[in-house]
N, C-alpha and C positions, 0 to 999 in steps of 0.2 A: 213249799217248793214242789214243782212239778215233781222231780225225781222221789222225793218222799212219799207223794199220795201214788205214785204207780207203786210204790213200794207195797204200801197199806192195802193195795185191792188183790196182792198177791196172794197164795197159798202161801202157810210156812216152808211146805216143801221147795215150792218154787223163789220163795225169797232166799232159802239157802242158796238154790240155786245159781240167783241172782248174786248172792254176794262171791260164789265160785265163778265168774263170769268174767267179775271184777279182776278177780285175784289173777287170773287167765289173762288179761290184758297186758300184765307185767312180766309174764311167766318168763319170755324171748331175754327181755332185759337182763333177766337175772343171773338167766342160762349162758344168753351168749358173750359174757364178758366173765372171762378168769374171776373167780375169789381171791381178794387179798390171803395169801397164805395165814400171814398171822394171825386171820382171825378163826384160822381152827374150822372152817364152816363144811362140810363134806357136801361136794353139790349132787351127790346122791340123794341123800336126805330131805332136799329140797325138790328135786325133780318126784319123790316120793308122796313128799307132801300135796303137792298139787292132782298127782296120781288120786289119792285120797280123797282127796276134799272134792273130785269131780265122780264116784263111786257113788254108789246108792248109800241113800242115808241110812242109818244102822247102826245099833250097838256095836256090832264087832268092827267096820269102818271108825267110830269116832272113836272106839279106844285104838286102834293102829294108828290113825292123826294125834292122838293125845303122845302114845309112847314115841312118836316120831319128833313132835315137839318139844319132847323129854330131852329127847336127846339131842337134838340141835342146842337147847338150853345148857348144855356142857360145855358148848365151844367157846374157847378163849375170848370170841368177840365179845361173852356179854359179862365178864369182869375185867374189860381192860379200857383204857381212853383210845379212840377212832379218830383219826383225822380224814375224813376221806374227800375223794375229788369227786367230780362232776358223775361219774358214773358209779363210783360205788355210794354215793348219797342216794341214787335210785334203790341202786340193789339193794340197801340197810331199810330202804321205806319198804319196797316191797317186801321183804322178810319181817318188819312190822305187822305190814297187815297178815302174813299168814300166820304169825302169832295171835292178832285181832279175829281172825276165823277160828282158830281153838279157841279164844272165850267163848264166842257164839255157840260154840257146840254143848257149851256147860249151862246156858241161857239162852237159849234161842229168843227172835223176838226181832222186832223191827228194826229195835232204836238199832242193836246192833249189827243187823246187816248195815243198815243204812251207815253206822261207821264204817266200816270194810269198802263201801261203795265208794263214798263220798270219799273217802281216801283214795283210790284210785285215781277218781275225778280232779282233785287238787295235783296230783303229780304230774295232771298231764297239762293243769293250765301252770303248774310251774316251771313245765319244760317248753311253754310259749315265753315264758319273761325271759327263761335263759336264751333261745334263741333270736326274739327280740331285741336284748341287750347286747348280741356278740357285734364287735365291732366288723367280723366276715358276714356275707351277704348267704345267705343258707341253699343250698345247689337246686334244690327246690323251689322257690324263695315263690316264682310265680306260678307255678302250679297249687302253691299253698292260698297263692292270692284269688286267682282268680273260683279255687273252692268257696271260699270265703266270699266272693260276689255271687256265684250260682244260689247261693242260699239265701242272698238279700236279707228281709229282716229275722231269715231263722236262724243264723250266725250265733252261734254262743262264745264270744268271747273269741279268742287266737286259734290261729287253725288245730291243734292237738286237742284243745278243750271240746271243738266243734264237733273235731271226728270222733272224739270219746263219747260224746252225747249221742251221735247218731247210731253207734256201734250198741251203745248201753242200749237206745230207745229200741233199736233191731231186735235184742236180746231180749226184753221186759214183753214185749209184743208177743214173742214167739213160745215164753215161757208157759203159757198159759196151756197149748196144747202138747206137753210135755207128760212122760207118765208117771203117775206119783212116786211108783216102788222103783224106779230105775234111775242110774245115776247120767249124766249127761257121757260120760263114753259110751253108754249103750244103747243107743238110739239113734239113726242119720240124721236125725235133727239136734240132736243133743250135740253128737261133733261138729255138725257144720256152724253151731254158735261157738263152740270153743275154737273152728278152722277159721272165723271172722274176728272172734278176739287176737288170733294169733297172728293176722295177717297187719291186724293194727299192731300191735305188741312187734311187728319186724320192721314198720316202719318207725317205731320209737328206737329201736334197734340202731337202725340207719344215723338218725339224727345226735343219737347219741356219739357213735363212731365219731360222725363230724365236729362232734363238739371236743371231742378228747384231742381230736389229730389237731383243732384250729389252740389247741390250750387252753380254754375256757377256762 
C-alpha cells in the first residue's frame, strides 16, 4: 500500500512523528464532546497525552506518556461493559489508538506506527458509511460532493477518507524537513501540521454534532 511504503522511506524519528499526526487528527473529537461520566476518564489526562506524544522524543517525554497512561488505565472505563453511541465510539477509538502509541514507544518500528495510522484512517472511512447510511441528507452534503469530483480519479473512497488521505499525504511530505531533536510543538512547521490536522479533526467535529442531533 501506498501509505505503508511512504511510511518505510521515513526516519524512525519522523514516523513517530507520523503516527503523532495521526493521533492529532482525532484530538478535536475527543476533546470537544463531554466524557461519559461513568467512565472515570479525566480529560486532563488525555489533553496531556497528546501534549506528550507531540514533545521531543526522549527518555523523560516517553516515561511522562508511560505514567500518563498508567493512569488513565485506572478509570473505571476499562473494567466495566460500554455501551456507547455514535460519538463516544469515536472517542473509545481514538483513546485506543493513544494507548496503541504507548506500545510504539516500548517498540518502535514501522509495523506499529502504521497500526496508529491506519487506525486513524479506518475511522474516518467509518465516519463516511455512517453518514452515507443516515437517512438526513448531511448540511454539507454537496460541498462534500463536488470535493470528491475536483479529485476525479484521486478520490479515495467517501469524502472523510479523501480528506484524511490528503491531510496525512501533506503531513508525510512535509515530515522529511522536520528536526530530528525537536518535537512538532517546536517548530512553525511542526505546528502548522498539527494546525492542518486540527482543522480536519473540527470538521469531524461538525459532522459528528450532526450525527448526534439527527439520532443516528
Amino acid at each position: 500500500m501506498v501509505r505503508i511504503e511512504r511510511l518505510a522511506d521515513l526516519k524512525p524519528v519522523h514516523q513517530r512523528q507520523a503516527a503523532v499526526l495521526a493521533l492529532w487528527r482525532w484530538r478535536a473529537p475527543i476533546l470537544a464532546f463531554e466524557l461519559d461520566a461513568e467512565w472515570g476518564v479525566d480529560q486532563s489526562v488525555l489533553e496531556s497525552l497528546f501534549r506528550l506524544a507531540a514533545s521531543p522524543a526522549g527518555e523523560q517525554s516517553d516515561l511522562a506518556y508511560r505514567r500518563a497512561i498508567a493512569e488513565l488505565c485506572t478509570a473505571p472505563l476499562f473494567t466495566s461493559e460500554v455501551d456507547p453511541d455514535t460519538v463516544q465510539l469515536f472517542q473509545l477509538e481514538a483513546i485506543s489508538n493513544l494507548l496503541a502509541f504507548g506500545e510504539l514507544l516500548d517498540k518502535p518500528g514501522v509495523d506499529d506506527v502504521e497500526r496508529v495510522v491506519e487506525a486513524s484512517a479506518g475511522l474516518a472511512n467509518y465516519l463516511d458509511g455512517l453518514v452515507e447510511g443516515s437517512f438526513h441528507s448531511h448540511p454539507a452534503e454537496e460541498a462534500h460532493r463536488q470535493y470528491l469530483v475536483d479529485l476525479a480519479d484521486r478520490a479515495s473512497e467517501g469524502y472523510f477518507a479523501s480528506r484524511h488521505f490528503a491531510v496525512e499525504t501533506a503531513c508525510h511530505g512535509a515530515l522529511g524537513v522536520l528536526p530530528d531533536s525537536a518535537g512538532l510543538l517546536d517548530s512553525s512547521k511542526g505546528c502548522e501540521l498539527l494546525a492542518l490536522c486540527e482543522d480536519f479533526g473540527e470538521e469531524l467535529v461538525a459532522t459528528m454534532q450532526w450525527l448526534r442531533m439527527t439520532g443516528h
